[in-house]
C-alpha positions in Angstrom: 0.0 0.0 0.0 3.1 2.2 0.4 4.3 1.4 -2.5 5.1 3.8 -5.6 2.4 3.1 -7.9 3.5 2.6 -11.9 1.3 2.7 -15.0 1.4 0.7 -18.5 1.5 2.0 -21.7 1.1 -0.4 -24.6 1.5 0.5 -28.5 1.2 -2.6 -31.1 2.5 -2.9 -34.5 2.1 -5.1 -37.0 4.7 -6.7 -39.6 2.7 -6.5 -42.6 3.6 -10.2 -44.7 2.7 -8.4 -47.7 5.7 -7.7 -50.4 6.3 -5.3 -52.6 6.7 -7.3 -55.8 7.8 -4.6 -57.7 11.1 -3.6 -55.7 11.7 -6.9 -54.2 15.7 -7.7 -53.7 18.1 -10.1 -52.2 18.0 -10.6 -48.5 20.8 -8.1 -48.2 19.0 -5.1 -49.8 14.5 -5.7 -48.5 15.2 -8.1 -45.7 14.2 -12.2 -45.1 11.1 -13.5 -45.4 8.8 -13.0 -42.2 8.9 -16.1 -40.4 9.2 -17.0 -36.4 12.7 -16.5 -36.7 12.1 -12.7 -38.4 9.3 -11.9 -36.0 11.6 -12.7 -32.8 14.7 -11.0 -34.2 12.3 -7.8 -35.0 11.5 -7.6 -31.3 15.3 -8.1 -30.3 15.7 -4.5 -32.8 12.8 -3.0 -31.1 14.0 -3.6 -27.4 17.7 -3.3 -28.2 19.9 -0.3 -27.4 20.2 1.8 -30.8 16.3 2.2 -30.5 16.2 3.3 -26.6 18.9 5.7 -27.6 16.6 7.4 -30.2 13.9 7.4 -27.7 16.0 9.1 -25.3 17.6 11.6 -27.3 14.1 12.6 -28.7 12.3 12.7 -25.4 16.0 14.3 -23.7 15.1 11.5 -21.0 18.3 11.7 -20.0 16.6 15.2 -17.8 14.0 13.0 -17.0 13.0 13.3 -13.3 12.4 9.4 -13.4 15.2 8.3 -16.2 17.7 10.5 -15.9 20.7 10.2 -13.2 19.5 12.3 -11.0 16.6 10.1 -9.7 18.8 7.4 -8.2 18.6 6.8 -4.8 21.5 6.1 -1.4 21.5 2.3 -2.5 21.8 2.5 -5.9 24.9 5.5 -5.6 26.3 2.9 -3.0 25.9 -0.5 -5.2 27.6 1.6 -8.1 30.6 2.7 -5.8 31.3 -1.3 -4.7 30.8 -2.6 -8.5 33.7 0.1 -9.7 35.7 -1.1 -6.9 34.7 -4.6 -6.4 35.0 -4.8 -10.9 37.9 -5.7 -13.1 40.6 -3.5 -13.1 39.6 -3.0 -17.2 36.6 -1.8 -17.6 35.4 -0.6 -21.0 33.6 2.5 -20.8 30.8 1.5 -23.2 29.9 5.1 -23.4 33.1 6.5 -24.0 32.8 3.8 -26.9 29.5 4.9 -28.4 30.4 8.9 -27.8 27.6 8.6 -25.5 27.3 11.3 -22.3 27.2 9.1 -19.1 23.4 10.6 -18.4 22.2 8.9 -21.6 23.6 5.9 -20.8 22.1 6.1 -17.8 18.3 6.8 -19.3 19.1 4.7 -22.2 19.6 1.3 -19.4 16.5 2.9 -17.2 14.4 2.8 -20.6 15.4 -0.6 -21.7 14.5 -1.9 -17.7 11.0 -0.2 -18.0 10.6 -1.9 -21.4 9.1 -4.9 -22.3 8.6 -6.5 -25.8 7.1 -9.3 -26.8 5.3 -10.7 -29.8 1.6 -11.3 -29.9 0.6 -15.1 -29.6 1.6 -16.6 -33.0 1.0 -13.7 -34.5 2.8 -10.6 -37.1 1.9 -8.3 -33.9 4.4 -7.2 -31.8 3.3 -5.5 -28.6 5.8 -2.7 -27.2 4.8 -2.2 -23.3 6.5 0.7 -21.3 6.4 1.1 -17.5 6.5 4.4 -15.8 4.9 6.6 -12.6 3.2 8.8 -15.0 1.0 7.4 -17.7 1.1 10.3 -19.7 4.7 9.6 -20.1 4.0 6.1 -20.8 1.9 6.3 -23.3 4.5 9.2 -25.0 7.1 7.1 -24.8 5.1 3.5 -25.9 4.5 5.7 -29.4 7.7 7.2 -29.1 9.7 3.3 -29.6 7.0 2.4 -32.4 8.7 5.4 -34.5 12.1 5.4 -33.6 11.7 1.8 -34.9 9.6 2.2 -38.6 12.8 5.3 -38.9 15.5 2.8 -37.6 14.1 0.2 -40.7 13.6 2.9 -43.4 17.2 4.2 -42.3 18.6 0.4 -42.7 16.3 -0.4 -45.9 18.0 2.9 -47.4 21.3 2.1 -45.9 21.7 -1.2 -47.8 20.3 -0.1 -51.0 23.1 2.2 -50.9 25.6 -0.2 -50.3 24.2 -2.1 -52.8 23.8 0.1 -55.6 27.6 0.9 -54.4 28.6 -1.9 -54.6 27.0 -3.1 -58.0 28.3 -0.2 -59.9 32.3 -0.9 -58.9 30.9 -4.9 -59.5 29.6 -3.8 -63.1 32.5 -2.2 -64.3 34.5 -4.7 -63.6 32.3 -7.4 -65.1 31.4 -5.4 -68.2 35.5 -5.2 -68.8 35.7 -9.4 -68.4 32.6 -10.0 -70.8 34.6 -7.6 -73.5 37.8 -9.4 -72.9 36.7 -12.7 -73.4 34.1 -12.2 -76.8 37.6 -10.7 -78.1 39.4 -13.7 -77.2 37.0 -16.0 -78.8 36.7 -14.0 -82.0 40.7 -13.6 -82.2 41.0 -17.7 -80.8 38.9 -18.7 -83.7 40.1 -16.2 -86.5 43.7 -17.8 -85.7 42.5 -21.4 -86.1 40.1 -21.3 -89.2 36.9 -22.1 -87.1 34.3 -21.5 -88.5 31.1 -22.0 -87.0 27.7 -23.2 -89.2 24.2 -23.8 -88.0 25.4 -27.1 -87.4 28.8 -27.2 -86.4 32.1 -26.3 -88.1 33.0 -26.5 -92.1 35.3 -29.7 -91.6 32.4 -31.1 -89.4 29.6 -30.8 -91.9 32.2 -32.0 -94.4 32.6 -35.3 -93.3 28.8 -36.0 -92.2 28.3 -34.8 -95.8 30.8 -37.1 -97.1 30.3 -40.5 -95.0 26.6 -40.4 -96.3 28.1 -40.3 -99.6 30.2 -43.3 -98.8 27.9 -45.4 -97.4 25.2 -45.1 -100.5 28.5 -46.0 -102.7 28.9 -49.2 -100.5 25.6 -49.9 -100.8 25.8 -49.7 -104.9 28.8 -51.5 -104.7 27.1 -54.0 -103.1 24.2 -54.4 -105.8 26.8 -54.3 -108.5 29.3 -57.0 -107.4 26.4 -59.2 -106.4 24.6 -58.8 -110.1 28.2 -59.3 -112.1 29.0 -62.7 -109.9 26.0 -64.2 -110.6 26.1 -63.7 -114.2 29.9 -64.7 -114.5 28.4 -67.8 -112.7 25.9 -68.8 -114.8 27.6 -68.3 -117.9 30.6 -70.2 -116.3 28.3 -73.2 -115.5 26.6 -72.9 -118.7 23.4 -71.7 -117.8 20.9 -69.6 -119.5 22.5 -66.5 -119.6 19.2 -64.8 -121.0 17.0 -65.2 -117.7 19.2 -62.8 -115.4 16.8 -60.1 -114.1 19.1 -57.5 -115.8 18.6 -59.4 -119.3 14.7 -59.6 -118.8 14.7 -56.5 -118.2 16.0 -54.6 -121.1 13.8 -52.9 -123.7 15.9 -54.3 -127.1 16.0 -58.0 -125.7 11.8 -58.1 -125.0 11.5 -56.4 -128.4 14.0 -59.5 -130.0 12.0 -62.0 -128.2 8.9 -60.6 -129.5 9.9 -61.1 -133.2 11.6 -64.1 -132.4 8.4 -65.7 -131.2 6.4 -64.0 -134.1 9.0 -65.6 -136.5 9.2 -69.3 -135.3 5.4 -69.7 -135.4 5.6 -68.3 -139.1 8.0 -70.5 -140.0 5.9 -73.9 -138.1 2.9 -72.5 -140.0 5.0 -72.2 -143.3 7.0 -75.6 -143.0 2.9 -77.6 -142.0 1.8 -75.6 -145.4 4.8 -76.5 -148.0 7.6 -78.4 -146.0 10.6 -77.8 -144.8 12.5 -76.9 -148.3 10.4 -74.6 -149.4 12.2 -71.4 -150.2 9.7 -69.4 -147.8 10.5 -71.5 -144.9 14.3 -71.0 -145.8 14.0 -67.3 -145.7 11.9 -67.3 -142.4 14.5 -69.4 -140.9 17.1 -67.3 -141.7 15.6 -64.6 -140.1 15.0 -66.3 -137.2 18.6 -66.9 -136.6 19.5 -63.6 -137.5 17.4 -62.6 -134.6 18.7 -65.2 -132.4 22.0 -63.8 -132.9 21.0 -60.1 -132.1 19.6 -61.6 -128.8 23.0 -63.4 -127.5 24.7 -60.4 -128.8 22.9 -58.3 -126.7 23.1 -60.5 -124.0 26.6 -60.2 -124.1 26.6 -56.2 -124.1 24.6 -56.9 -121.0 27.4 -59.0 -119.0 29.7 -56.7 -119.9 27.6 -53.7 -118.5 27.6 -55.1 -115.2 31.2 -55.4 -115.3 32.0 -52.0 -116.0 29.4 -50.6 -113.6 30.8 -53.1 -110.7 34.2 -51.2 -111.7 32.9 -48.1 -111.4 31.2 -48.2 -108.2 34.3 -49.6 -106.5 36.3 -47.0 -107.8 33.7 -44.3 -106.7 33.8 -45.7 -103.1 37.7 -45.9 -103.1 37.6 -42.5 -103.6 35.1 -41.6 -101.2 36.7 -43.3 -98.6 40.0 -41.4 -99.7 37.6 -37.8 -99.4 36.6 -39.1 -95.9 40.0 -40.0 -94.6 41.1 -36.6 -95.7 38.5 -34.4 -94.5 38.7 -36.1 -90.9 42.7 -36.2 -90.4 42.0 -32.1 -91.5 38.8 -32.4 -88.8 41.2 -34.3 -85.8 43.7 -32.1 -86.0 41.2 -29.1 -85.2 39.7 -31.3 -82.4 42.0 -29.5 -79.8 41.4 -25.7 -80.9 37.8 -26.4 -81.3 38.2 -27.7 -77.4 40.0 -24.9 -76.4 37.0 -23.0 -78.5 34.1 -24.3 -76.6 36.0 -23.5 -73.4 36.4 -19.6 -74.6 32.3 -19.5 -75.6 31.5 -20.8 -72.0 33.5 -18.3 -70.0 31.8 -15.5 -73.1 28.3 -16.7 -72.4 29.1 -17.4 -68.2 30.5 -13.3 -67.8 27.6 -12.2 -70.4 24.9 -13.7 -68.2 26.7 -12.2 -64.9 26.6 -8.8 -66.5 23.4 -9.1 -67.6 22.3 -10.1 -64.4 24.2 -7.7 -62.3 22.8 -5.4 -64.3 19.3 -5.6 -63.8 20.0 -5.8 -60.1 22.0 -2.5 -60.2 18.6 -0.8 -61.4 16.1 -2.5 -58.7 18.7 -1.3 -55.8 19.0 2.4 -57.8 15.0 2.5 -57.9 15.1 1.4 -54.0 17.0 4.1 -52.8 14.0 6.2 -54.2 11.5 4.6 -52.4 10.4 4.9 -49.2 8.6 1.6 -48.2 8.5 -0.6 -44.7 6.8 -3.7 -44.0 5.4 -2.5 -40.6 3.2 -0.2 -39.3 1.4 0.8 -36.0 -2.4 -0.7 -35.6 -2.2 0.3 -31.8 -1.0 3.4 -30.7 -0.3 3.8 -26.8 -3.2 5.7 -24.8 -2.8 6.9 -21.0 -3.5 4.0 -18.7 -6.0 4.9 -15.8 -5.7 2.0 -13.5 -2.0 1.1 -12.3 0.1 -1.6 -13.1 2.0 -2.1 -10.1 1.3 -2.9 -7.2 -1.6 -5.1 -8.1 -3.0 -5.1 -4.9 -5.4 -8.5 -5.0 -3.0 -10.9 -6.7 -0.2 -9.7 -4.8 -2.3 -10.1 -1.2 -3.9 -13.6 -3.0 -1.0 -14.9 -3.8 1.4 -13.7 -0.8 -1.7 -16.0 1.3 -1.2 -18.6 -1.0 2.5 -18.9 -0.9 2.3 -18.6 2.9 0.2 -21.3 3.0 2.6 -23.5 0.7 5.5 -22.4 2.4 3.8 -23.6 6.1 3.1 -26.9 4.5 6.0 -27.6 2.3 8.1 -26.7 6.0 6.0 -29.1 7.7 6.5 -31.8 5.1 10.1 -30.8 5.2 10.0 -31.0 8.7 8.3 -34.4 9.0 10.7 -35.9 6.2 13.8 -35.0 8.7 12.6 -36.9 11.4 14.2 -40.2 11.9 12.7 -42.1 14.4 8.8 -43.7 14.1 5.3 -42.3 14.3 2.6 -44.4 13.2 2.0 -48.0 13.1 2.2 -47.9 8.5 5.9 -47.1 8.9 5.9 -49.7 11.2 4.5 -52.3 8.8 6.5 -50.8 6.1 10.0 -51.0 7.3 9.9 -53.6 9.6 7.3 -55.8 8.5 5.7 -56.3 11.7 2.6 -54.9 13.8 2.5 -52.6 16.9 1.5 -53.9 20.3 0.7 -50.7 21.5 1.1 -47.2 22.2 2.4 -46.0 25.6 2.2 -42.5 26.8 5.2 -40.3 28.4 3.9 -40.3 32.3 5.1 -37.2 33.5 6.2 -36.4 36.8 2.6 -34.7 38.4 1.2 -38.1 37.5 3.2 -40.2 39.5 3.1 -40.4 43.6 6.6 -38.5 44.4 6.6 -40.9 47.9 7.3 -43.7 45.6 10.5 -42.8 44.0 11.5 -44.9 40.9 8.8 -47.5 41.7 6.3 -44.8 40.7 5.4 -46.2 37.6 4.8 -49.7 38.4 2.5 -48.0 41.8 0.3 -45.4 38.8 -0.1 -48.9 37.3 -1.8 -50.6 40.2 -2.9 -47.6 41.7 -4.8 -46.3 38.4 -5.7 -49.5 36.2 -7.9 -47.1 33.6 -5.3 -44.8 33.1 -3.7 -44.5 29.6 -0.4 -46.2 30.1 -2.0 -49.0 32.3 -4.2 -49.8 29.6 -1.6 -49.4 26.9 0.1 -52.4 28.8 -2.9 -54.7 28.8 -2.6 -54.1 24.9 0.6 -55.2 24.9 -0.1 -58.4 27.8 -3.0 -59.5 25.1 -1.2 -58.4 22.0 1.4 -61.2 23.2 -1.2 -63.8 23.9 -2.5 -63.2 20.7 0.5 -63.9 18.6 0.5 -67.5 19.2 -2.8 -68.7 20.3 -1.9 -72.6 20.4 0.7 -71.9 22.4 0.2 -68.7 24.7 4.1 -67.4 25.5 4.8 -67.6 29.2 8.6 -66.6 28.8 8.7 -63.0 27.2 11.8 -61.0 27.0 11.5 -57.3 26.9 14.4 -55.5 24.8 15.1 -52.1 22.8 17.7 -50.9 20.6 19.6 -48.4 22.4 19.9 -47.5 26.1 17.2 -45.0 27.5 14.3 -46.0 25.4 11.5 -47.3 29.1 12.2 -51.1 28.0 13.0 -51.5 32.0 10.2 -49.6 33.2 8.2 -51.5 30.4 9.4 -54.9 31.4 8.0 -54.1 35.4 4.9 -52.4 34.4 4.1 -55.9 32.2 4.7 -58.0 34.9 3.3 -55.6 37.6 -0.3 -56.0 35.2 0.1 -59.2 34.6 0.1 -59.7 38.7 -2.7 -57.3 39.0 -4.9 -59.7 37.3 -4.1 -62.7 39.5 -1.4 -64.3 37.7 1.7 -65.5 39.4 4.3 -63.5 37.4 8.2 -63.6 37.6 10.6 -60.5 36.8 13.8 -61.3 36.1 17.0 -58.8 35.5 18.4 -60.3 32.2 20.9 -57.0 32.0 23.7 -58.3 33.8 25.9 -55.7 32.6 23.8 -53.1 33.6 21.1 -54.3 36.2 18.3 -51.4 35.8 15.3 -53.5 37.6 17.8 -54.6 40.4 19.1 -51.2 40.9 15.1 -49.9 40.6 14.3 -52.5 43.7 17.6 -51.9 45.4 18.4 -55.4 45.1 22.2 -54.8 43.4 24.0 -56.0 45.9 21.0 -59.3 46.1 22.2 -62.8 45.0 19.9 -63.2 41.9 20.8 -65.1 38.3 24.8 -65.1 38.5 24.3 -66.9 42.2 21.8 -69.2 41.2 23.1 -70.6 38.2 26.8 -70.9 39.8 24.8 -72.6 42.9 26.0 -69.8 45.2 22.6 -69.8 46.5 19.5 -71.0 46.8 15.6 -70.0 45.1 14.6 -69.3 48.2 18.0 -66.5 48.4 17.7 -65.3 44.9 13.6 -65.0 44.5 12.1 -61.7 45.8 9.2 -60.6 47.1 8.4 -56.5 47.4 6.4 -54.8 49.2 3.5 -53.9 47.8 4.0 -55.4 44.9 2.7 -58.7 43.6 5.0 -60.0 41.7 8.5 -62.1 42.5 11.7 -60.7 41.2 14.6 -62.2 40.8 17.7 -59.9 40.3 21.1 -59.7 38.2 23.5 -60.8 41.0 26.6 -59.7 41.6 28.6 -58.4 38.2 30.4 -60.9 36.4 33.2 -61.1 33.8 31.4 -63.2 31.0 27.9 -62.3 30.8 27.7 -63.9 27.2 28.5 -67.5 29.1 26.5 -67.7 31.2 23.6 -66.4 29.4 24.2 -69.4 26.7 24.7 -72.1 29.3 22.4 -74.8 29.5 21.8 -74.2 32.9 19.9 -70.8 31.8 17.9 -72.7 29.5 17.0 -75.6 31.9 16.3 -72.5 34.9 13.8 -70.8 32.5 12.7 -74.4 31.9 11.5 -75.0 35.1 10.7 -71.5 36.2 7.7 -71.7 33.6 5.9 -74.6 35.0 6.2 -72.8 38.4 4.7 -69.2 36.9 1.9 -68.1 34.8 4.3 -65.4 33.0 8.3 -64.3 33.1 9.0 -61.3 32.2 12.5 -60.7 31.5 14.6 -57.2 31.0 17.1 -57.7 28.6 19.9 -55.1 27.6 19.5 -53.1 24.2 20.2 -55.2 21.3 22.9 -53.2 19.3 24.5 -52.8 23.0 25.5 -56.2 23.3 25.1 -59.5 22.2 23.5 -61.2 25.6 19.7 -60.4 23.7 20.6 -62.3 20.8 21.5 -65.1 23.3 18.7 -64.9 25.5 16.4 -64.8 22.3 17.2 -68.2 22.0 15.5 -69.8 25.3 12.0 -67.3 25.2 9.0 -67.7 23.8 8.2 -64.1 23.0 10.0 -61.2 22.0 8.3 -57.6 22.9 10.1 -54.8 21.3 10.3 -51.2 22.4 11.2 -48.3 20.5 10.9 -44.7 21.6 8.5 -42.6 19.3 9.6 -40.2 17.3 13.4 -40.9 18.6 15.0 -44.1 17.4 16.5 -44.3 14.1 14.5 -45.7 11.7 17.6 -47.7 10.5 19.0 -48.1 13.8 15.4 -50.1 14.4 15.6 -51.9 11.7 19.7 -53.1 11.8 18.5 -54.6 14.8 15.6 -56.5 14.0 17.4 -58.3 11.8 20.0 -59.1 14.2 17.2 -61.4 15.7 17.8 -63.6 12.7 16.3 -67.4 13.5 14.4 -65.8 16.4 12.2 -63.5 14.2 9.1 -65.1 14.5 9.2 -64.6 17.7 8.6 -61.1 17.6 5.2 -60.7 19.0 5.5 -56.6 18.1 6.5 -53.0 18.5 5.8 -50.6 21.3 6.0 -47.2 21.2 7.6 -45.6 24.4 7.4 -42.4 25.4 4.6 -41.1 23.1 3.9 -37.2 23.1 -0.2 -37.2 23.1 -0.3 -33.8 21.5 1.9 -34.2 18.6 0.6 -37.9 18.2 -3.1 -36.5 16.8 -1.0 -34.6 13.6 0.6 -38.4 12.9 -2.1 -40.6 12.4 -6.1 -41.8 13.2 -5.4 -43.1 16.4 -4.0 -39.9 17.7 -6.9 -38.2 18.7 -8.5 -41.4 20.4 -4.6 -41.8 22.1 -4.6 -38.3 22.7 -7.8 -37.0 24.8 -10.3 -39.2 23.5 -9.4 -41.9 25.9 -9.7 -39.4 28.6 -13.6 -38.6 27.2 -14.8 -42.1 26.8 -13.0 -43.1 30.2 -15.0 -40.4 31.9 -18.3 -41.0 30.4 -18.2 -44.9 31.1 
């Protein structure tokens, strides 16, 4: 409620997708495509330091009440004094570098703190949000970034252009002189070499397609020729009829000769039937018809020979053809290698022609730019004076300091709890040790007990107040015993803890003092012959007891005895031995407990803590039931259970835990039972 109260001005602009076809360049001239990447790296130029600078030299924040120098405070002058001394020993002065005065370095950070940019959802809109106590100011100076940012991307839109046009004009005259040298070079390459260029290649190229069509038609003529000659030399060699080659059929003179020939043999059949065969008619026909005859073979002849001189002919026109071919293409191979060195001259031509060309079409886009005054973004929400304040946001802040508070209580308490060691409810219990709790005994504190009874106190709140909450917690445990082997009811239990100090003394008399109080005949016996606690409670240390009657130092009647007051027997330590292990293991304990248990309803003996000593482990052995007493909220966990399993063999004869020494109040925040433990005992007890 104190606190200065701030208001936020929020301008939003948008990154307009759109293009401008027209004048679009490169990526170093108009920009990269909007995308995520563009959007975030447009709000990094909006919230960076070039842009605050223009703000504050615009607005002269660097007078500013709130931005400028002046306003800071004792602790801020103090933490600047221990960063210069505290710093590095070289220390660039950032505004030394930047030629800025230390006051606008000063409003230019104080801006950028006050400042917050982010971009709209998954949208082109990027929201500019500026922090200050006066919202008139921070609405002036929300407006004030979205211009100082369309300038700052007109100035760097005309900026490159300029370098680009710059930078394409040196580029174009360099590649204008590189297109001119090498069209020279090609022209004076092939001018030098005789190469010169057709539609469809070079003059010796064409040649020698034109020629090896030539040459294969003359093959193919020779062909015909050679196979027409050979078989008429073969059928005249053979004697065949010459006359019935194609080639003889097929001339003009010889179908004209057969004609008559034909016409004069049937004149001369008809003439020789008419007057015979010496008639001077038939003579004369038959002369003709020879005559004819002759002019056939004749011509036959021409014919053979014809095919000969044609089959020369064609074989000399392909010799020579093949001669024109070899020619042409040792003239064609040997301009193989200029024509190569050719090719590679027309590529770099046409590779620094397209360059140009290309160069120069950009060189008039970038000289156009530099004309034009275009930006993809603009501002779609300008800042307006806030009426409500920013900070302190008086519910959330109250709503959630409660809320945290609350966490913080719990999360202490869980914290609390998970750094306790020791036991608390029966589920941990059952979880670590795998066994179930006898009962829960409460601490008895000192107004409780009758002060004329000194360290028998306990055992007299027992039998002097039966209902009470401890008295009853024993009965739990008397029955919880009885009830772990119910063919067999234990007779011999051993009482034992972990470590010294945990009641398993007072808890082994205030068994048997119960078990007394309901008419049993019950036996105590000090099994801690190291440390006799029971003896020393009964001020029988100095009493023969176990160590006497098992050496035979003395009697039953000596060892056993009978309080006052109490109704129970006890039978003491003894005097201190050397080797309590021995004599703990001998037979003769075994055979004692033996026949003490036909002679008593229940034994109840105090044995010393287990990770102590080993005489527990020994007395284990010889016992029918083990009760187990661990101080709540105190014992290790691990402690508790390292001991356990010392029992080993013996385990089953674990007839449960009990918790010692239980603190009624914190009990309830534990578990179920706590608030019956706790004071609900005391209700029901009161109302029955």
């Amino acid at each position: 409620f104190f606190l200065t109260p701030y208001y936020t001005a929020r301008s939003s602009l948008l990154l307009d997708p759109k293009r401008n076809g027209g004048l679009d360049l490169s990526a170093a001239m108009s920009g990269v495509p909007i995308d995520v990447g563009f959007v975030e790296s447009e709000v990094a130029v909006i919230s960076s330091f070039n842009i605050a600078r223009r703000v504050v030299e615009k607005m002269q924040l660097d007078n500013d009440a709130e931005f400028g120098p002046q306003s800071a405070g004792m602790l801020s002058r103090l933490l600047g004094s221990a960063r210069s001394l505290l710093g590095p020993e070289h220390v660039v002065d950032e505004a030394a570098e930047l030629k800025l005065a230390p006051a606008t370095r000063t409003a230019v950070d104080r801006l950028r703190a006050a400042t917050q940019v982010r971009r709209n959802g998954l949208t082109y809109v990027i929201d500019t949000a500026v922090t200050s106590r006066d919202p008139v100011k921070a609405a002036s100076i929300a407006n004030a970034m979205g211009e100082a940012y369309l300038v700052d991307r007109l100035e760097a839109r005309y900026a490159a252009a300029q370098r680009a046009t710059q930078w394409l004009n040196e580029r174009l005259a360099g590649l204008k002189q590189a297109v001119e040298q090498s069209e020279k070079a090609t022209a004076v390459y092939r001018a030098e070499h005789g190469l010169i260029s057709t539609q469809s290649g070079t003059i010796d190229k064409q040649q020698i397609s034109e020629v090896n069509a030539q040459l294969v038609t003359a093959r193919a003529k020779t062909a015909e020729t050679r196979a027409k000659f050979e078989q008429a030399r073969r059928v005249s060699s053979t004697g065949g009829n010459v006359a019935a080659l194609g080639d003889v059929l097929a001339s003009p003179l010889i179908s004209s000769l057969r004609t008559q020939e034909a016409e004069v043999a049937r004149r001369e059949a008809d003439l020789s039937t008419r007057y015979g065969s010496s008639h001077p008619q038939v003579v004369n026909v038959r002369a003709e018809l020879a005559d004819i005859r002759r002019g056939i073979a004749g011509e036959v002849g021409r014919i053979v020979v014809n095919l000969r001189n044609e089959y020369d002919v064609a074989q000399k026109r392909e010799k020579s053809l093949q001669d024109s071919l070899d020619r042409v293409s040792g003239s064609a191979s040997q301009g193989d290698s200029a024509s190569i060195k050719l090719r590679e001259l027309e590529r770099e031509a046409d590779s620094n022609r397209q360059l140009y060309e290309t160069f120069l079409a950009k060189f008039k886009e970038a000289r156009e730019q530099t004309t034009l005054e275009t930006t993809e973004s603009r501002v779609i929400s300008p800042a307006v004076s806030p009426q409500e304040t920013s900070f302190p946001r008086r519910g959330p802040v109250l709503s959630m300091a409660l809320i945290l508070g609350l966490f913080a209580g719990i999360g202490a308490a869980f914290m609390l709890e998970s750094l306790a060691s020791g036991f608390q409810t029966t589920e941990q219990v059952e979880a670590t040790l795998g066994c179930s709790t006898l009962a829960f005994l409460p601490r008895v504190t000192g107004r409780e007990l009758d002060a004329a009874a000194g360290d028998l106190g306990i055992l007299a709140h027992i039998l002097s107040k039966p209902f009470s909450r401890f008295a009853e917690g024993i009965r739990s445990i008397r029955s919880g015993v009885v009830l772990s082997n119910l063919d067999h009811p234990p007779k011999v239990v051993m009482v034992v803890s972990t470590v010294p100090g945990e009641g398993k003394s007072t808890l082994a008399g205030s068994l048997a003092a119960s078990g007394a109080q309901s008419g049993k005949k019950v036996l105590l016996i000090d099994g801690d012959l190291r440390n006799p606690s029971t003896s020393n409670r009964f001020n029988l240390s100095k009493h023969a007891g176990v160590v006497e009657l098992l050496s035979g130092a003395a009697t039953p009647e000596q060892a056993f005895v009978q309080p006052a007051g109490m109704p129970m027997t006890i039978l003491p330590a003894g005097q201190r031995t050397t080797n309590p292990t021995d004599i703990i293991a001998s037979q003769k304990m075994a055979q004692m407990l033996q026949t003490l248990s036909e002679q008593f309803d229940l034994i109840v003996i105090d044995c010393p803590p287990l990770l102590a000593v080993s005489d527990s482990l020994l007395t284990a052995n010889v016992v029918d039931s083990i009760v187990y007493v661990v101080e709540w909220n105190s014992t290790s966990r691990e402690a508790v259970k390292h001991a356990i399993k010392m029992l080993d063999v013996n385990r089953d004869k674990l007839a449960g835990v009990v918790f010692n020494k239980v603190d009624g109040a914190k009990m309830k925040t534990y578990s179920y039972y706590g608030e019956y433990f706790g004071y609900g005992y005391d209700r029901y007890y009161n109302r029955s």
